[in-house]
N, C-alpha and C positions, 0 to 999 in steps of 0.2 A: 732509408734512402727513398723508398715509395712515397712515406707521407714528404718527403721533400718536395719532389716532382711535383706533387699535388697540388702544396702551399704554394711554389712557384706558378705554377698553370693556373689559377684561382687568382692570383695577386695580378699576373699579366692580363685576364680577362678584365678582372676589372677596373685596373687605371688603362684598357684601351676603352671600356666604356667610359669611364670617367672623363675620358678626351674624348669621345664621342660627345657627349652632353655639354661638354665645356664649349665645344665650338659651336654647336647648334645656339648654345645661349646666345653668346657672341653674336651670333649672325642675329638671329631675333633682338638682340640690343640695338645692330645696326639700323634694323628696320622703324625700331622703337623712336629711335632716332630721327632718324627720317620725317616718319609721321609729324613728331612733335615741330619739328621744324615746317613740314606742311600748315599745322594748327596756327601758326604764326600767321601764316599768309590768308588762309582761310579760316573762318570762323568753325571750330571742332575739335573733338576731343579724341585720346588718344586711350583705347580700353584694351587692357595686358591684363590680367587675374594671377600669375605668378609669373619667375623666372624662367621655365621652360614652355611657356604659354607664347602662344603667335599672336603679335600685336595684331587689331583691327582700328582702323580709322572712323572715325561716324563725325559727320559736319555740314555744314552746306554751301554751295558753290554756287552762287548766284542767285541765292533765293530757294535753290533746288536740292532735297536733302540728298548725301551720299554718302555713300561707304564705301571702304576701301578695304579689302582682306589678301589674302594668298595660302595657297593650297601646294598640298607637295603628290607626288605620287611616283612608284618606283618602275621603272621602264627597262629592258632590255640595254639600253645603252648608257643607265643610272638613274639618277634621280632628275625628275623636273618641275619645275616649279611654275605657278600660276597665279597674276594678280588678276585678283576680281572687283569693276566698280562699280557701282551701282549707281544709278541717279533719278528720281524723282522723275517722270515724265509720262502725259496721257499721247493715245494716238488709237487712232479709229483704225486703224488697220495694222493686225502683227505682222511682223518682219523681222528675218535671219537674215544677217549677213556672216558668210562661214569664207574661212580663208582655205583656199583649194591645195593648199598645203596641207593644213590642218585637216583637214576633211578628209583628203586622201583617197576622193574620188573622183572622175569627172564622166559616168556617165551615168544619165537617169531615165528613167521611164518616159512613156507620152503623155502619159498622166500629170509627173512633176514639171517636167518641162514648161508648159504652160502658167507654174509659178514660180520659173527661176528662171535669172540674167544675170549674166557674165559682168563685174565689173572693174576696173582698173587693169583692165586686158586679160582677163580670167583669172588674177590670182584673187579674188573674191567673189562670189555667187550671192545672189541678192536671192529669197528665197521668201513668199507671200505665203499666209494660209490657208488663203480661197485665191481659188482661178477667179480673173478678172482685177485683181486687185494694184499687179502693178504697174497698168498705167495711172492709177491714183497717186502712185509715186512721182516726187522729182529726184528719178535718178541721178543727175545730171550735178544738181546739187550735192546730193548724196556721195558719188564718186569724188567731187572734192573736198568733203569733209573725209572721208576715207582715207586718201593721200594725205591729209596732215596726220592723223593718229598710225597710219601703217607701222610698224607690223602688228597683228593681234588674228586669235584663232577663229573671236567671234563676236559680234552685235544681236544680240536678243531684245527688240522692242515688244515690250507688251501693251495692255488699256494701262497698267498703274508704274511702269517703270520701265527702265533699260539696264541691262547687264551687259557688258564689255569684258572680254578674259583676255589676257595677254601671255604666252609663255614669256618665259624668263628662265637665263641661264645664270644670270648673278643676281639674286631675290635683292640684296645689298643696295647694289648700283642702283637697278630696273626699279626703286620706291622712291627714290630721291624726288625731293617735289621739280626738280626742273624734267624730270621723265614726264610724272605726274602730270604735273599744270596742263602741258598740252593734252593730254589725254580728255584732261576734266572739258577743256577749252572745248573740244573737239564732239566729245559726248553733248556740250551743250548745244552748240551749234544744229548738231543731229537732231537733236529735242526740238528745236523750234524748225528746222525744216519741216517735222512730221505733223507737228503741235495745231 
């Protein structure tokens, strides 16, 4: 009777894994998906290494190369998901843009203050890495590129690149190139403000 139980609780563990893995595939198919149908639009390629592997994007978007990935991580309230894109771009002065959401803070020293502003009515903080630097900015500019790409956690411009992260509660939906396009659209735009 014992070893019954056993066989039973073993067989149940693992066709719930086996459904766990099934549907992870699925949703990474979707994405797979996705991508490839982005690849249509823009010139790039779609790189998967296996069936339980998370597709990433690698292409370029006006001349300017990028990528495109997503990250998972396990939260209190479940699981959340993150696209990451990357795009090709110089700029003389580094700059965050952090969403005051995501951030989950809103008050700073006298020190930072002097490198950060409020933008799109405070739900994003513009954030310099030397004092003096952001009036080199056009904010102003910047705020409505922002407004088209809304919602996202965060804008990292570097000298050789920019990074964009996005939450996402359906990784599925949230890759589709009509999500996409505007993001890329948006990032570029960013690029040649700073450029």
């Amino acid at each position: 009777m014992t070893l019954w139980i056993i066989t039973i609780t073993v067989t149940c563990v693992f066709v719930v894994l086996l459904a766990l893995m099934w549907l992870r595939k699925l949703q990474f198919d979707a994405v797979h998906k996705n991508f490839l149908e982005l690849s249509k639009r823009i010139s790039g390629k779609v790189l998967r290494n296996g069936f339980a592997e998370r597709p990433r994007f690698s292409g370029k978007f006006k001349g300017q190369d990028v990528t495109i990935s997503f990250t998972t991580e396990s939260s209190k309230k479940g699981r959340n998901y993150y696209i990451t894109l990357t795009m090709q771009a110089k700029s003389k002065i580094n700059f965050t843009v952090l969403s005051s959401q995501w951030l989950n803070r809103e008050d700073f020293s006298k020190d930072h203050e002097s490198r950060v502003i409020p933008l799109k009515d405070g739900e994003y903080l513009l954030e310099t890495s030397k004092k003096g630097q952001l009036k080199k900015l056009n904010t102003q500019q910047m705020e409505e590129v922002i407004h088209s790409i809304h919602p996202f956690a965060y804008i990292l411009m570097a000298k050789s690149g920019m990074i964009l992260e996005r939450t996402s509660t359906n990784i599925a939906t949230d890759t589709h190139p009509d999500k996409l396009f505007p993001l890329l659209e948006g990032m570029y735009h960013l690029k040649m403000i700073v450029e």
